[in-house]
N, C-alpha and C positions, 0 to 999 in steps of 0.2 A: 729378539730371538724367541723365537714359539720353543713354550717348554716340551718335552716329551714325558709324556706316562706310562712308567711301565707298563706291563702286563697286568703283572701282582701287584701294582699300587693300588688301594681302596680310594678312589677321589670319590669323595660324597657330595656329588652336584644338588643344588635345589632345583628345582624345576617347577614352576608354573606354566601349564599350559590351556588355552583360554579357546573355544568356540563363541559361534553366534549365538546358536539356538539350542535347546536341548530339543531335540527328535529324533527319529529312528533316520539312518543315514550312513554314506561312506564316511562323510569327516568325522563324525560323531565316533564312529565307529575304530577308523584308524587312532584318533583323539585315546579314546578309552584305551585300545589295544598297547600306545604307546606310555602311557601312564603305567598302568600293572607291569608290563618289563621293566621300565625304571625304578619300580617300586622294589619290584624282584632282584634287582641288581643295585641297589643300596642306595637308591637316591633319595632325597626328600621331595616329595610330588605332590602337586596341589592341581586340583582342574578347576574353571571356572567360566559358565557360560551369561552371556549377556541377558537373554532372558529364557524361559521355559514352555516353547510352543505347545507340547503334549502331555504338558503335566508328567513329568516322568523325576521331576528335582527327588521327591522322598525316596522311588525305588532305585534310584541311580545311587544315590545319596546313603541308603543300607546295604549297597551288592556290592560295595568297595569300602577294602580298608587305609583310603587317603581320604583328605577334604575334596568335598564337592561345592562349589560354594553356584549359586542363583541370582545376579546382581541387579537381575529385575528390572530393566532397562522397560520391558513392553509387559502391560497387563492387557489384557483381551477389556474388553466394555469400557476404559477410562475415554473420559474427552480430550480434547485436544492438549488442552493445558497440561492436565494430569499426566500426559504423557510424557510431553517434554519436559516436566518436572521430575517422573519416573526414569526420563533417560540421561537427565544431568544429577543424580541422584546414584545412578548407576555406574559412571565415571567415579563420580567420588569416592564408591563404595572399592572400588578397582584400586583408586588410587592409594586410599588406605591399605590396603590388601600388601599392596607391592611396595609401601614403604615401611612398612609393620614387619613383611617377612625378609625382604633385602635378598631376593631371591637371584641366586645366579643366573638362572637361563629362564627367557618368559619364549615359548614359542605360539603361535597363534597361528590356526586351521582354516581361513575363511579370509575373503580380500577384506570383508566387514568387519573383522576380527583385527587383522591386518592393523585398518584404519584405525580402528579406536584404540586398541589397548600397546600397540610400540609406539606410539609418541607419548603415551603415558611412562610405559616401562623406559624408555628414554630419557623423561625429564627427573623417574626416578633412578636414573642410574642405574639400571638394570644391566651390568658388563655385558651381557649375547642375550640379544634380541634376533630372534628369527621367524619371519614370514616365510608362507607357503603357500602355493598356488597349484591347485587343483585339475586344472583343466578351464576350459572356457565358462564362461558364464553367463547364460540368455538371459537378455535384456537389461542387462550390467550397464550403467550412464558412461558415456566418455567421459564427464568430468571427472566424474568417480575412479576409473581406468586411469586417468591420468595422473592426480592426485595422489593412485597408491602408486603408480612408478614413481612418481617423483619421490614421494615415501622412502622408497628402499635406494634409490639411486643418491640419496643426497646422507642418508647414512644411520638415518632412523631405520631404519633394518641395515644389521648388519652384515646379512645374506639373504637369498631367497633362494627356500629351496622348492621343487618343482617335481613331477611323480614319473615323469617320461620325455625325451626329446621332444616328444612334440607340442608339450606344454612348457619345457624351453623355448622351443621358437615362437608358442604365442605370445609370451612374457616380453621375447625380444620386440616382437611387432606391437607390443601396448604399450611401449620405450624403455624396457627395463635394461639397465647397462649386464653385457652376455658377462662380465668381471663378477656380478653379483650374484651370480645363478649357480648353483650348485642342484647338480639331478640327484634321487635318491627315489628311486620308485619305489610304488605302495607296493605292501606286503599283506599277505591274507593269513591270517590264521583259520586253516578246517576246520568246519564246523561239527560239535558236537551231536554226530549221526549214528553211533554206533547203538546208540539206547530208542533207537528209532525204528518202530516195526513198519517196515515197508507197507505191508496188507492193510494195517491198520490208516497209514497215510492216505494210501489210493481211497479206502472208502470214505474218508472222512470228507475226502474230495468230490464224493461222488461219481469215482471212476468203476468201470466195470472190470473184474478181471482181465479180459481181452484188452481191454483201451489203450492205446499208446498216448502218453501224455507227451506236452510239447511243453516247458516254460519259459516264461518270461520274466526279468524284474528289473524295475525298474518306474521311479518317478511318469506320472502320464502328463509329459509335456512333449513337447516339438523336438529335443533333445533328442527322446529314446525313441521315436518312429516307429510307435507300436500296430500305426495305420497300418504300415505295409505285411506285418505279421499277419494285420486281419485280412488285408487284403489276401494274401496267398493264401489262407487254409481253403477255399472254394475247389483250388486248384489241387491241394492235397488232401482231402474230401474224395475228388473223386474217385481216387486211387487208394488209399484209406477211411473207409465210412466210421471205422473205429477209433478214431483219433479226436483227441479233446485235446484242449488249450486252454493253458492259463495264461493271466497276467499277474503278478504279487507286486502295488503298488499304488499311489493316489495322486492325485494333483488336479489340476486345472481343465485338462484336457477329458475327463471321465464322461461327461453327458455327449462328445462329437464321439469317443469310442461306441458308447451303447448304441448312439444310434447309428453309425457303422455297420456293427455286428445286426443291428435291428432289420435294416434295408439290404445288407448281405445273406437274411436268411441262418443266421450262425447265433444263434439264443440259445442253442442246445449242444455248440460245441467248441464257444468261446466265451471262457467267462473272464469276468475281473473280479480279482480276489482281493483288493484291497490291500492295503497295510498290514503287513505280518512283521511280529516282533521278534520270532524267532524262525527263519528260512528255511531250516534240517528240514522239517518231513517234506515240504514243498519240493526240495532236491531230492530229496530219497525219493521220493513218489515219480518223479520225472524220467523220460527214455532220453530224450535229447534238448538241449538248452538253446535257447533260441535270444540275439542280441541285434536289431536291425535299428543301431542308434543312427545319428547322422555325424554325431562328431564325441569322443571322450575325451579323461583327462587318461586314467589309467584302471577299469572298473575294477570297481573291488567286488560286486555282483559275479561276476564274468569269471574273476578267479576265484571265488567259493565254487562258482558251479566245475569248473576244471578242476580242483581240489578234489570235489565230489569224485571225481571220473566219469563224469556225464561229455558224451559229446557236444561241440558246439557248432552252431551255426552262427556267423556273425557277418558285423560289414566290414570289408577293408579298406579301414580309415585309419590314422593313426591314433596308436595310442590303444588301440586294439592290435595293431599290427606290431607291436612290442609283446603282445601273450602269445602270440597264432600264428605260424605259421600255415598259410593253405595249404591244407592235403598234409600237414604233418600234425600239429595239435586239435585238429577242426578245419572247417570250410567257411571260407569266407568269399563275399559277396557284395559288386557294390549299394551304395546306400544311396536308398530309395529305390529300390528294384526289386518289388512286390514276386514276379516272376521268377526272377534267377532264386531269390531265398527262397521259393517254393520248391525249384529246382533241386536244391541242397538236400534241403527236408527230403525231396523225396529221394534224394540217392543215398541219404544212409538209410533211409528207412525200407531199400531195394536190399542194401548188403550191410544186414545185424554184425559181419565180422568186423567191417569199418566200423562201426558206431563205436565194437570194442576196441580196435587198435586205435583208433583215434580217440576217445578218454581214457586210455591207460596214459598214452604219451602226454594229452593234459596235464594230466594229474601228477606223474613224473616232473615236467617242466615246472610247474608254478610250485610244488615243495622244494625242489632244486634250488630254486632262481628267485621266489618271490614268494618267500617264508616271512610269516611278521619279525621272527626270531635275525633272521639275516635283513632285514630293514631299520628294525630299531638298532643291531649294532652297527649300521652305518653311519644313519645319526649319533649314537654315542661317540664314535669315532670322531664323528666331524663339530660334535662339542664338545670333545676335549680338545682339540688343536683350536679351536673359537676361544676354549677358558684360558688356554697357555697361553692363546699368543695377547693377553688382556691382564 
């Protein structure tokens, strides 16, 4: 029989929760956001990432008051050896961790995450182990895919929880049994813009008083289809010659964009901004937000910028189509259709009263509905019926 907790009952959960990498990121980010609530609400909280892509362990490691722990799995320059010595090293360091503290709940942010640390917290007896699944994942191995369903379907995760329906049904289609899936969509916390001088943003940017800016963020991979944003400003160019666009973001794909923008003629009014650690002036500086991915899980990019009360432009795909209503929170647009998103763009940018009615009701919706505050108490919720019924 699952026990019930009251209201007023103080249950002081431990909790470990564990990513891949330390870098600037949605998981990372949800990761941390859910850490400080449980901290705020009387848990004992520990994080702990497999290794530290940007160097970011010391300042992570001073900006909070729980352990951060770096288990050093990957060092940048080691040889081959070293490596796989650093990542059975890394287990180890994990496994002492989790039989040292006897932690009630280990949750883990990433299918990598996933794989390595709940078959650990399993062998340690960890009562609620729980996996989460993000959204799709480019270039992820089928054996790997199958591997982590088998993971959670055989009982080493003893749930899997997932950000949107429609990363329910991917989880179904990679063989996760639908019995194991519990939805709990991501939550955003507003970013801190109110100490953000607008004027000061734009110039910093390089924009000119008149400029209407356009953004973007998002990873430059195949994922976010930052092509076709570039592809359309030609078209909203010609109708707007004052209109500048960013991108805020890095990855693989950055030298096909330059030269893009290079052969399109757009050096002077497409840039890429790189990796930004903190988003606020980027949004405050922006007229309207721009998201022409081809597939999400449930962006947490997308609800900042509707928090903001920036209008959006997006695709309708799922998992965006759980933020957006067309023609009510924003306009949406299929993916991969350079045209029609240009379309968009230029019809709020025809009727400034839509840009407003369309991010006020954003911004209404995702504090409403997809508050970090109303996300982590879902999970709370759904560990403590995980601790009772154990």
């Amino acid at each position: 029989m699952i026990k019930d907790f009251s209201v007023n009952e103080k249950k002081q959960f431990s909790i470990l929760l564990i990513g891949t990498q330390m870098a600037i990121g949605g998981a990372q980010i949800g990761l941390f956001d859910q850490a400080r609530w449980f901290k705020l609400h009387g848990c004992k909280v520990a994080v702990a990432f497999f290794y530290d892509k940007e160097e970011l362990y010391k300042k992570w490691k001073k900006s909070v008051d729980f352990p951060v722990y770096n288990l050093q799995a990957y060092k940048s320059g080691a040889n081959f050896l070293h490596q796989i010595g650093n990542f059975i090293l890394s287990l180890w360091y994990l496994w002492v961790l989790l039989v040292r503290e006897r932690f009630d709940i280990v949750e883990t942010f990433t299918h990598d995450s996933n794989l390595l640390g709940l078959p650990l917290a399993w062998l340690a007896k960890i009562p609620v182990r729980i996996a989460t699944h993000r959204g799709k994942i480019e270039g992820f191995p089928l054996w790997r895919q199958k591997l982590h369903s088998l993971l959670i379907n055989i009982g080493i995760a003893n749930t899997l929880i997932v950000v949107s329906e429609q990363t329910r049904q991917t989880a179904i289609d990679e063989g996760v049994y639908s019995k194991k899936i519990m939805v709990i969509p991501n939550g955003a916390t507003p970013l801190n813009t109110l100490s953000v001088d607008r004027t000061k943003a734009r110039r910093d940017l390089g924009l000119a008083d008149n400029d209407l800016f356009l953004l973007s963020v998002g990873r430059l991979t195949y994922q976010k289809g930052h092509e076709f944003f570039v592809q359309a400003m030609p078209k909203i160019l010609s109708r707007f010659p004052n209109i500048q666009a960013g991108i805020c973001g890095d990855g693989p794909l950055r030298s096909q964009l330059e030269k893009q923008i290079l052969e399109l003629g757009l050096s002077n009014y497409v840039h890429l901004l790189g990796m930004w650690s903190d988003i606020a002036p980027a949004l405050v500086a922006a007229d309207i937000f721009v998201l022409p991915s081809r597939w999400e899980g449930l962006s947490r990019a997308l609800m900042e910028a509707m928090a903001e009360g920036l209008p959006v432009v997006a695709t309708h795909i799922d998992g965006i189509k759980d933020l957006v209503i067309d023609g009510v929170q924003g306009l949406l647009v299929p993916p991969e259709d350079s045209d029609r998103l240009g379309d968009s763009i230029l019809q709020l940018l025809d009727h400034p009263e839509m840009m407003i009615r369309l991010g006020t009701a954003a911004q209404t919706h995702v504090l409403q509905f997809h508050s970090t505050d109303l996300m982590c108490q879902k999970y709370y919720d759904y560990m403590r019926v995980l601790i009772g019924s154990r």
